[in-house]
C-alpha positions in Angstrom: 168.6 106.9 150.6 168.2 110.7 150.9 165.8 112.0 153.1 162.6 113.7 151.3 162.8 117.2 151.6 160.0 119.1 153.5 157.8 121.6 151.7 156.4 124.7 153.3 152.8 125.3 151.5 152.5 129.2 151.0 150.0 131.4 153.2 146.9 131.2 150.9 147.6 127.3 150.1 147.2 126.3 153.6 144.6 128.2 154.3 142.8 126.6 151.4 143.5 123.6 152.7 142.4 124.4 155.9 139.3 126.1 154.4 138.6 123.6 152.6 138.3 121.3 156.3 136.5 123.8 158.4 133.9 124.2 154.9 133.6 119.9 155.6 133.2 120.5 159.2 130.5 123.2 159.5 128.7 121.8 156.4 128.7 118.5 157.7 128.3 120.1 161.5 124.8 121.9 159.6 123.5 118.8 158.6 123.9 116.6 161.5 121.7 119.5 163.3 118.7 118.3 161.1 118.4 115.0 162.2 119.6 115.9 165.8 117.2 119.4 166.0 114.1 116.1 164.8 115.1 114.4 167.6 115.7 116.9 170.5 113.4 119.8 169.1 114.3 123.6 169.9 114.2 122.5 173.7 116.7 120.4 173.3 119.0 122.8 171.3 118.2 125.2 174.2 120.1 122.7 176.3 122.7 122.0 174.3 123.3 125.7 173.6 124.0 126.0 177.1 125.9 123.5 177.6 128.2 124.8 174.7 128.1 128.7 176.4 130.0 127.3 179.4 132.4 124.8 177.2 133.2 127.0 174.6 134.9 129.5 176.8 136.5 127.0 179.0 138.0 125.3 175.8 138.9 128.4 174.4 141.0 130.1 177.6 142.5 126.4 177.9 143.6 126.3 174.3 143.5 130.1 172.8 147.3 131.0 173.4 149.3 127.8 173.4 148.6 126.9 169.6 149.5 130.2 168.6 152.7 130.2 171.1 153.6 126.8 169.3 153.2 128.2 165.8 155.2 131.2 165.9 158.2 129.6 167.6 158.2 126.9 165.8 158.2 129.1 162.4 160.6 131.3 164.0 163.0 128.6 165.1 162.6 126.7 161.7 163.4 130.3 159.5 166.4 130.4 161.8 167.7 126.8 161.3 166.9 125.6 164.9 165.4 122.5 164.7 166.5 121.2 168.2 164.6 123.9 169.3 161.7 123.0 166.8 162.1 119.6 168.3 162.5 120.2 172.1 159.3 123.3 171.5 157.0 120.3 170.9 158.0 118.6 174.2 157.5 120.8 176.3 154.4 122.0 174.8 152.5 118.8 175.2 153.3 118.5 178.5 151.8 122.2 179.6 148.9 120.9 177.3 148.7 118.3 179.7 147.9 120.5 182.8 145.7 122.7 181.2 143.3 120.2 179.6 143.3 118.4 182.7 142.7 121.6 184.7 139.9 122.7 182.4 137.8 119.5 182.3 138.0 119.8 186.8 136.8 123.4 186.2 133.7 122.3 183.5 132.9 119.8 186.2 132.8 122.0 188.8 131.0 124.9 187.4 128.4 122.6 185.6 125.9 122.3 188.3 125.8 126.2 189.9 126.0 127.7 186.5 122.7 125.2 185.2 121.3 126.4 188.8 121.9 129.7 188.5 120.0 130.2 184.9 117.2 128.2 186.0 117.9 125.3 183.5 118.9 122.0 185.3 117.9 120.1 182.7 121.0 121.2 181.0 123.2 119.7 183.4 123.7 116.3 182.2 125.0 118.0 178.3 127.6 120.0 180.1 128.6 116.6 182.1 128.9 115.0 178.8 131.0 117.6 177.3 133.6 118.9 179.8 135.9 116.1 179.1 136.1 117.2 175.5 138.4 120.3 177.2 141.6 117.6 178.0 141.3 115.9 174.9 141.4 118.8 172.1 143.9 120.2 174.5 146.6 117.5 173.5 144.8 117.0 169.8 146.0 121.3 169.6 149.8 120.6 170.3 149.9 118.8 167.3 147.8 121.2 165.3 150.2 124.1 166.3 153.2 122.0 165.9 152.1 121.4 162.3 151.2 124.9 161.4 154.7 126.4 162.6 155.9 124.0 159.8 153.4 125.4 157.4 152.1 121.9 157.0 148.2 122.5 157.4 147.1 118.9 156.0 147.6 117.3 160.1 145.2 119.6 161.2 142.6 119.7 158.0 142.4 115.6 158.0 142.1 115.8 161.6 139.5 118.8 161.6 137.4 116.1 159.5 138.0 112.7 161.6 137.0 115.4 165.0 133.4 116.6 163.0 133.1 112.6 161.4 133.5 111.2 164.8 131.3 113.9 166.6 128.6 113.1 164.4 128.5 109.5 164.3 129.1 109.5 168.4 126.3 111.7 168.5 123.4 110.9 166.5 123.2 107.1 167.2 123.6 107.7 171.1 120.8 110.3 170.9 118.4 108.5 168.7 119.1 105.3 171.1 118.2 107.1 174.4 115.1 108.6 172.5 114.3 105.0 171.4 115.1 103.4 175.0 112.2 106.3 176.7 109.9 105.9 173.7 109.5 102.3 174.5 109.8 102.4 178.5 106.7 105.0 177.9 104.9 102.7 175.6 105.3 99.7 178.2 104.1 102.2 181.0 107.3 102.4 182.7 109.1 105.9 184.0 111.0 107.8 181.7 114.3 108.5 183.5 112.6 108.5 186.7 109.6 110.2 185.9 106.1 109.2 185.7 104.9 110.3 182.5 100.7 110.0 181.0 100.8 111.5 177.5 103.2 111.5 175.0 104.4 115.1 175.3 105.7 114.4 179.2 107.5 111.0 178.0 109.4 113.5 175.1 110.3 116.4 177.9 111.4 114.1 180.4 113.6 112.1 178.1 114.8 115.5 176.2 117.5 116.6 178.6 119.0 113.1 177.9 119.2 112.9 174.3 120.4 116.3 174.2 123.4 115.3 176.3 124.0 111.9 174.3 124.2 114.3 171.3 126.5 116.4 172.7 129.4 113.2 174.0 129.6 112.9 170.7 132.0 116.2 170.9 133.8 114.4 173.5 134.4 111.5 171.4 135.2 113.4 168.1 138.3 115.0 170.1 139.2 111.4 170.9 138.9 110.4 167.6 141.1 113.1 166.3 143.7 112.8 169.1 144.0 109.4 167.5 144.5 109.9 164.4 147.4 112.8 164.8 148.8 110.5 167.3 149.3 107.5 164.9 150.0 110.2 161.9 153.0 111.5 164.0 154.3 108.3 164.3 153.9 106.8 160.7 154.7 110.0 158.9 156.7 112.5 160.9 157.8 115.9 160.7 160.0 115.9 157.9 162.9 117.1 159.5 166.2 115.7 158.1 169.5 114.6 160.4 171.1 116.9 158.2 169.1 119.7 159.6 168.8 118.7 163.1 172.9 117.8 162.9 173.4 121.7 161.4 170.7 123.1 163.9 172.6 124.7 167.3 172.4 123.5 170.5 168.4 123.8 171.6 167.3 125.7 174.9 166.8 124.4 178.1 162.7 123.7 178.4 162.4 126.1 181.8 163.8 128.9 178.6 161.4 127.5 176.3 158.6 127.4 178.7 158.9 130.9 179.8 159.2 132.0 175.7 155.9 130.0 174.8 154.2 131.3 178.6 155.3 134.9 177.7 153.5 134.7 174.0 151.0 132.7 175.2 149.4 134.7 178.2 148.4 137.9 176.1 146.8 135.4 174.2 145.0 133.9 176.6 144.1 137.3 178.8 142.1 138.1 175.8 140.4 135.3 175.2 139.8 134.9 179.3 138.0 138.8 178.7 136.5 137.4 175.6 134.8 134.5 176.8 134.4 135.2 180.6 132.3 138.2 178.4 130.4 135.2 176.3 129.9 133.4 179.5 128.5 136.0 181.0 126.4 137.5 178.2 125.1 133.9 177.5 124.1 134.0 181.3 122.4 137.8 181.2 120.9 136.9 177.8 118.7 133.8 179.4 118.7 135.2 182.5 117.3 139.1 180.9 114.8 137.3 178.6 113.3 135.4 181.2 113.0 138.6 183.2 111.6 140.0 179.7 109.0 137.0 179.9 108.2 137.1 183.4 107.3 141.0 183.2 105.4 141.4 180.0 104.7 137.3 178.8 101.8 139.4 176.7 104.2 141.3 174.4 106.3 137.9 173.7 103.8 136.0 172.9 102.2 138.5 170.7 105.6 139.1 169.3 105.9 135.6 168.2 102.6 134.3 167.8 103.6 132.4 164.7 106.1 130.8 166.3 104.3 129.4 169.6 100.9 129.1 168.8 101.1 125.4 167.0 103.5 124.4 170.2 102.2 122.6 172.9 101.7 124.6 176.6 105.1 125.0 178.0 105.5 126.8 181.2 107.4 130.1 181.4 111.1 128.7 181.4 110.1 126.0 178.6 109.3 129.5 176.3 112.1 130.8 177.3 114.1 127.7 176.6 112.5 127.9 173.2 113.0 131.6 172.4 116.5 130.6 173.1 116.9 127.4 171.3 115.7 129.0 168.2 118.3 132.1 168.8 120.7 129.3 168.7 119.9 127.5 165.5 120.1 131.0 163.8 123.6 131.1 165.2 124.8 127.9 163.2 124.5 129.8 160.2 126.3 133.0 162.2 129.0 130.9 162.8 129.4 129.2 159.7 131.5 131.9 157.9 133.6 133.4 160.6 134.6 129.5 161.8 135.5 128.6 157.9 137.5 132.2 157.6 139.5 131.2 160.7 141.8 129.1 158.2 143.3 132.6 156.9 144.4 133.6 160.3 145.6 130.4 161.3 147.7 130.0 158.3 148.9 133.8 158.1 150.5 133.1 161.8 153.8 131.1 160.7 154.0 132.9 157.3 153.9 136.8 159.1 156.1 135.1 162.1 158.7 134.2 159.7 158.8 137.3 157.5 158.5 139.8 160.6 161.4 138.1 161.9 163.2 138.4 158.8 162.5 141.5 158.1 161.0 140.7 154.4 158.6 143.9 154.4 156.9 142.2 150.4 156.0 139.1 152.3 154.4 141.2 155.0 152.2 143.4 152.9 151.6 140.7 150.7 150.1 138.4 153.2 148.2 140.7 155.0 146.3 142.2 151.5 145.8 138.3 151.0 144.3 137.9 153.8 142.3 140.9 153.5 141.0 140.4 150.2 140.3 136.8 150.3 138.2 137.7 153.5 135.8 139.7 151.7 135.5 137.9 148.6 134.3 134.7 150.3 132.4 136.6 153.6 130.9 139.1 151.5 128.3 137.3 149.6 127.5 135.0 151.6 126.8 136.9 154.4 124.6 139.0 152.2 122.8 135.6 150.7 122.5 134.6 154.3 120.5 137.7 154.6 118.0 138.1 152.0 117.5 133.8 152.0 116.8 133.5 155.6 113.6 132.1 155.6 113.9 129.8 152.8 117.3 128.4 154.1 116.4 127.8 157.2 113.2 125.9 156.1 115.7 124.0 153.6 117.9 122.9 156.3 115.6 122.9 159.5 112.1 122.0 157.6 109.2 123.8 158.1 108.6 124.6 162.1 107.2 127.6 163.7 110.6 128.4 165.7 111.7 129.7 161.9 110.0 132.6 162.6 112.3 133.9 165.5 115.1 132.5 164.0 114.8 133.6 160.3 115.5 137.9 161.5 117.8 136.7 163.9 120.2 135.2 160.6 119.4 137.7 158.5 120.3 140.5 161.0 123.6 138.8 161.6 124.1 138.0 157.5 124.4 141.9 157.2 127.5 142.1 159.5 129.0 138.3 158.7 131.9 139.6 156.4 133.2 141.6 160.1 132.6 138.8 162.3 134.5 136.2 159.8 137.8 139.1 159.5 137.7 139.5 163.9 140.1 136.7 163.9 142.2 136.6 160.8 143.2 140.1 161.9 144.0 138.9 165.4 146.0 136.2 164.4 147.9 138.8 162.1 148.5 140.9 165.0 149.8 138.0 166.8 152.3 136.7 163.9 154.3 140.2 164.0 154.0 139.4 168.0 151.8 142.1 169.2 149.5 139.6 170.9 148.9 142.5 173.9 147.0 144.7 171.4 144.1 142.4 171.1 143.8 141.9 175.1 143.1 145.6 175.2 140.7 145.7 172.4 138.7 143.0 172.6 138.5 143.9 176.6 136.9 147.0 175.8 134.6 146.0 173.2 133.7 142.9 175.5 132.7 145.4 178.1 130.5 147.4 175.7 128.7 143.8 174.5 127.9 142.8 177.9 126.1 145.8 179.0 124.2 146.4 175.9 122.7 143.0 175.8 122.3 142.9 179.3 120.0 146.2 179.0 118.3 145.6 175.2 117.2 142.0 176.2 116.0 142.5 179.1 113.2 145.2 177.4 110.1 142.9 176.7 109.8 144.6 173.0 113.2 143.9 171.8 114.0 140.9 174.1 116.5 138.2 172.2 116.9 140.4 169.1 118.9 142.9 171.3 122.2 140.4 171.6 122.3 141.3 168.0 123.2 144.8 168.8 125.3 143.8 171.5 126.9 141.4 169.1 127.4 143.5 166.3 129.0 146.3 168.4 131.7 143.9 169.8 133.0 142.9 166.4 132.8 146.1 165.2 134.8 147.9 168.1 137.2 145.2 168.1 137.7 144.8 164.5 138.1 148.5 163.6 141.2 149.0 166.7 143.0 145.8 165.8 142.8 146.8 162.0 144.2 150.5 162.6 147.2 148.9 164.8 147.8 146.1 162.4 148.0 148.8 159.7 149.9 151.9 162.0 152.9 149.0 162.7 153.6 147.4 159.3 153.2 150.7 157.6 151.0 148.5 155.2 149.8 150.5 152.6 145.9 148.6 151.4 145.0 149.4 148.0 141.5 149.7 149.0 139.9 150.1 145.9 141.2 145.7 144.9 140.7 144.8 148.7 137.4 146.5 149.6 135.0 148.1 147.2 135.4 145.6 144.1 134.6 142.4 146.4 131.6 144.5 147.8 130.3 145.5 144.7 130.7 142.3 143.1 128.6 140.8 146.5 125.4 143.0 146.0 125.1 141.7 142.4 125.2 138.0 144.3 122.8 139.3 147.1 120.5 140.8 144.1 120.9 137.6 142.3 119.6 135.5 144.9 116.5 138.1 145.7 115.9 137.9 142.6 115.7 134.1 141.3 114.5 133.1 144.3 111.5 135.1 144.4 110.9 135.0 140.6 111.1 131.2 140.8 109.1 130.6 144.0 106.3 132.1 141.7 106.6 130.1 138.4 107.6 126.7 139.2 104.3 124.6 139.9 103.5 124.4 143.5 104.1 121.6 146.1 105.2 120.0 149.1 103.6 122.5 150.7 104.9 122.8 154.7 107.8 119.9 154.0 111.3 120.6 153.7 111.6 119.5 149.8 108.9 122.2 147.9 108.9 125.1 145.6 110.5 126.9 148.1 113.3 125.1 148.6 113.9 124.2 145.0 113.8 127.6 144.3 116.4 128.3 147.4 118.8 126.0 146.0 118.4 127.4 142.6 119.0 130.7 143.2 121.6 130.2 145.3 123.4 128.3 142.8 122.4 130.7 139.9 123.9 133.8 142.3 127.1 131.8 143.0 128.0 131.5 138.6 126.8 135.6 138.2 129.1 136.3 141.3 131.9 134.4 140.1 131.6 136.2 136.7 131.7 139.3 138.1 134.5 138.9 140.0 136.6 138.3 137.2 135.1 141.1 135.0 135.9 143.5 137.6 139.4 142.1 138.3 138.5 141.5 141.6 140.6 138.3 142.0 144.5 139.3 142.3 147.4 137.6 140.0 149.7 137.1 142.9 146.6 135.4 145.1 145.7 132.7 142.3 149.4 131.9 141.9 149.6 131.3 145.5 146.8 128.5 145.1 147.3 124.8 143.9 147.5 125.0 140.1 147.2 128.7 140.4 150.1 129.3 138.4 148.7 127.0 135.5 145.6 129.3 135.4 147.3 132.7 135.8 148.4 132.8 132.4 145.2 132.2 131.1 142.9 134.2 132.8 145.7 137.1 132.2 145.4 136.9 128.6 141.8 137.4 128.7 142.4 140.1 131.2 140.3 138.8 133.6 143.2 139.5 137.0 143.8 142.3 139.0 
């Protein structure tokens, strides 16, 4: 019987695929944070936030350059007809995976208690303990996800993108509600809470808090395991899909010391950006607690005046609870901030073997193409709702979060960063480009400036008692813009890719302010006619009128995007059943 051929899905297939995933996993990643943000309270998210400041970097310098090493030589080698190479890249990637999660779980473990020391937050400790293991085990779960992706087979690392979030939820809310079940009832039968002596209610909850928040956040560490799994047993069952014809046609394969070297050499640009990048985050997650507790301890008048609203229904908390607080809230904000610019990272990841394989062959349509694709497609999903993350702040977060007084730092916080989503969401997508033509060293320059620039501006704007946590906004915004606008002019300045502007950029904008208006709009003109209630709960007026509008803005934006031609020919036919729909939406005239 004949061996069934493998199919390459184009660029904007797989990253729909993969959209479609990372749209499961931060929606689903969203929701968990509402029973989870009940059961740990801003506090708690405090914690957890820092435990993820010193992961996230770690992870990221363990696991930025490899992937994208393994992608592009795998495309590479597979446009060429090497598949012993293809093969043997695999093998020798998983064993450098090997090392480097291993080596990046030691380093978590041994920068977990001096970096909770030094920002005055111990109770943090036992959430970054929880997590650092997570490092080896998405370390091995990514050599199969970059494996896949040189093959331009995206569905390995979608399916597993949803088992990792599935697991990390389920892991995570049961353990936390049982260790908050466990102190509730060794407080009720008068016994310590994790050691501690506690008389009211509000002691039992603070002592047991740094717990839960660290059972929460295993439940990372166990979604990677879960994952890992699944690709594991998937590899085995299903394969690759390369034939004996093509490994008996393919040429002899390269030693791995050759092989090692050619994934090292792509791979340590990579990761000397993302080093600058997140050493940066590290560091600016460290001056940001560590400048708004100066901000607190210099001027507590003008913070709590600032955020009255938001503190006055909370119980006392001493001066590094507030500022745990201030921060947590900053951090729930930041779910939303993220939710975008993770979902968009499917376009970059699946422009990497498409680019690598047209840049080495040379095929200058495929080139523009795909980077106009990527472009476009950017802005017509970031746009909008970046801008309906902006003018819905409030009643969004009260949807989501219910109705607590840390809404009222967070709220400006998401709306502030809703104004600049649509270039946070294209930083990476526009990296990963640069990366598929194999000028990964332009980004380590680029993003080491703008890094710079970040760091000292939030050290300094946070820092001033006034501005406090809103000035990592600033920082923030100036970081992605800096970067963005370099990487974009080099991208541009080597293909010699000539952006019809007017498709890519102004239609998608235009067609996003009629959304944001939309959602203005209905949302305030229903908040005033649909009969009052649940007043202060999560399900009222103004949530129904949130969801409303949101959904009314969603139709009117789709409408105008086809009205405007917004949407191009060659981008729908590059989608499943895209070429079924072309025809029809062309004879009403509705493509660009």
């Amino acid at each position: 019987m004949a061996e069934k051929k493998r199919k390459k899905q184009s660029l904007l297939n797989g990253a729909l695929i993969l959209f479609i995933a990372s749209a499961f996993a931060e929606i689903v990643g969203v929701l968990y944070k509402i029973p989870l943000t009940d059961i740990i309270g801003a506090v708690g998210r405090g914690y957890t936030g820092t435990a993820y400041n010193i992961y996230i970097p770690i992870y990221n310098i363990a696991m930025s350059g490899l992937p994208v090493a393994i992608s592009k030589l795998v495309s590479e080698s597979a446009a060429n007809g090497n598949f012993k190479d293809v093969k043997k890249i695999f093998k020798v990637a998983f064993r450098l995976f090997f090392v480097i999660g291993a080596v990046g779980t030691a380093v978590l473990f041994a920068l977990a208690y001096p970096y909770a020391k030094s920002i005055d937050s111990i109770q943090s400790l036992p959430s970054i303990l929880m997590i650092a293991p997570a490092v080896f085990f998405c370390s091995l779960m990514s050599t199969y996800r970059g494996y896949y992706s040189g093959l331009r087979n995206q569905n390995p690392h979608a399916i597993s993108q949803m088992v990792e979030v599935l697991g990390k939820v389920a892991f995570g809310l049961s353990l936390s509600y049982l260790v908050q079940k466990i102190a509730m009832q060794e407080f009720s039968a008068g016994n310590p809470v994790f050691g501690v002596v506690c008389k009211t209610k509000e002691e039992a909850i603070s002592a047991m808090t740094p717990y839960a928040a660290a059972a929460s956040i295993f439940g990372v560490t166990m979604g990677a395991v879960c994952s890992l799994i699944y690709l594991v047993i998937r590899d085995k069952i299903a394969g690759d899909k390369i034939t004996k014809e093509e490994i008996a046609s393919s040429p002899e394969p390269r030693n791995s010391k050759q092989l090692r070297k050619l994934l090292i050499s792509i791979a340590v640009p990579v990761v000397v950006s993302s080093i600058v990048m997140n050493i940066s985050n590290l560091i600016d997650s460290w001056s940001i607690q560590f400048r708004l507790q100066s901000a607190i301890n210099s001027n507590l008048g003008v913070i709590e005046n600032m955020f009255s609203s938001a503190i006055s229904n909370e119980a006392a908390m001493s001066l590094t609870e507030l500022k745990s607080y201030i921060y947590g809230a900053y951090e729930i904000a930041l779910d939303f901030r993220n939710l975008v610019p993770s979902v968009m990272t499917s376009l970059g990841l699946s422009a990497i073997p498409v680019l690598s394989e047209a840049w080495a062959m040379k095929n200058k349509r495929t080139i523009t193409s795909s980077i106009e694709s990527v472009t476009r497609t950017n802005m017509i999903i970031s746009l909008p709702a970046g801008i309906g993350m902006a003018v819905l702040a409030r009643p969004i977060l009260d949807l989501v979060y219910g109705v607590r007084p840390s809404n009222a730092i967070s709220s400006p916080v998401m709306a502030y960063y809703g104004l600049f989503t649509f270039i946070m969401a294209f930083g990476t997508p526009v990296i990963n480009m640069l990366q598929g033509i194999g000028r990964q060293d332009i980004p380590m320059k680029t993003v080491s400036a703008a890094a710079i620039v970040k760091v000292a501006v939030n050290f300094i704007l946070v820092g001033i008692p006034s501005i406090n946590i809103y000035g990592a906004i600033i920082g923030t915004f100036l970081f992605y813009f800096i970067s963005l606008s370099l990487n974009l002019y080099y991208l541009i300045k080597i293909t010699n890719v000539k952006m019809n502007l007017f498709s890519v950029f102004i239609k998608p904008l235009f067609c996003s302010l009629i959304c944001g208006a939309s959602a203005w709009g209905f949302n305030g003109l229903l908040s005033d006619y649909i009969p009052s209630f649940g007043e202060g709960r999560r399900f009222s007026t103004s949530s129904v009128s949130c969801i409303v509008a949101i959904l009314i803005s969603i139709v009117i934006y789709a409408l105008a995007l086809l009205f405007t031609k917004a949407i191009a020919k060659e981008d729908l036919e590059m989608l499943p059943g895209g070429k079924k729909l072309s025809p029809v939406l062309e004879r009403h005239n509705l493509l660009g």
